[in-house]
N, C-alpha and C positions, 0 to 999 in steps of 0.2 A: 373137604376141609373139615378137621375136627375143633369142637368146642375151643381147645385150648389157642390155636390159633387165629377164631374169629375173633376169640378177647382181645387179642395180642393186634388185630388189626384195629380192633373199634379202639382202643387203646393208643395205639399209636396217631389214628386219626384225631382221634380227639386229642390229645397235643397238640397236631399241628392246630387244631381251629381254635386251641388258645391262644398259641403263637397268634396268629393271625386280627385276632380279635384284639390281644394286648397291642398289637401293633396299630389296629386301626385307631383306639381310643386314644394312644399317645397322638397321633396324628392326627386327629379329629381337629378342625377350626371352628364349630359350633357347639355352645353347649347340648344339644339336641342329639346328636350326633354319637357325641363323648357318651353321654348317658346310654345310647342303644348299644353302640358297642361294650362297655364295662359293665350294664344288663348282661348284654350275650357273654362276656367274656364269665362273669361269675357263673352262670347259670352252666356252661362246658365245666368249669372247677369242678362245681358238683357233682356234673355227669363224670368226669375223669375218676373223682375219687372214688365214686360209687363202685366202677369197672376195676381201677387197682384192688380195693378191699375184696370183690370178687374174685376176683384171681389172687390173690396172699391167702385168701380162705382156702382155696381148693389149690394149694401149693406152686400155682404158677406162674409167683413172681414171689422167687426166694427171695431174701435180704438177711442180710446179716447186720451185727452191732460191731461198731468200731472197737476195739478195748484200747483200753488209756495209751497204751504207747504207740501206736499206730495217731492217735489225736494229737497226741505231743508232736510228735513226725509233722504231720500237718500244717501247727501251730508257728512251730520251729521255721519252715520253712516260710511261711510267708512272711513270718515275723522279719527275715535276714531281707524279704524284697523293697520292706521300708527303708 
């Protein structure tokens, strides 16, 4: 398994343990609880972003920018679902 890959898993992993996290703190019934999990959850944010900017650095996780009419596209459409 090369570099680019294990990113791409600890990456993917860490999503899901935000997922996971977000979800417990919504469902938390003690404040004790809520705090531990929205701790953890912030503390994976971090660790998430740290791992995307790692990988955008060393090119392996392209992205591109919208340009204006592609946004409008967007915009337009959800507009028409109100």
């Amino acid at each position: 398994m090369n570099d680019q890959a294990i990113m791409e898993n600890l990456l993917l992993t860490t999503k899901g343990v935000c997922d996971l996290y977000m979800h417990g703190a919504v469902e938390s019934s003690t404040q004790n609880v809520h705090k531990a999990f929205d701790t953890a959850l912030s503390d994976s944010l971090c660790m998430q972003d740290d791992i995307y900017k790692q990988m955008t650095a060393k090119g392996w996780y392209p992205s591109q920018e919208a340009d204006a009419q592609q946004i409008a596209q967007v915009r337009q459409k959800y507009a028409q679902m109100n």
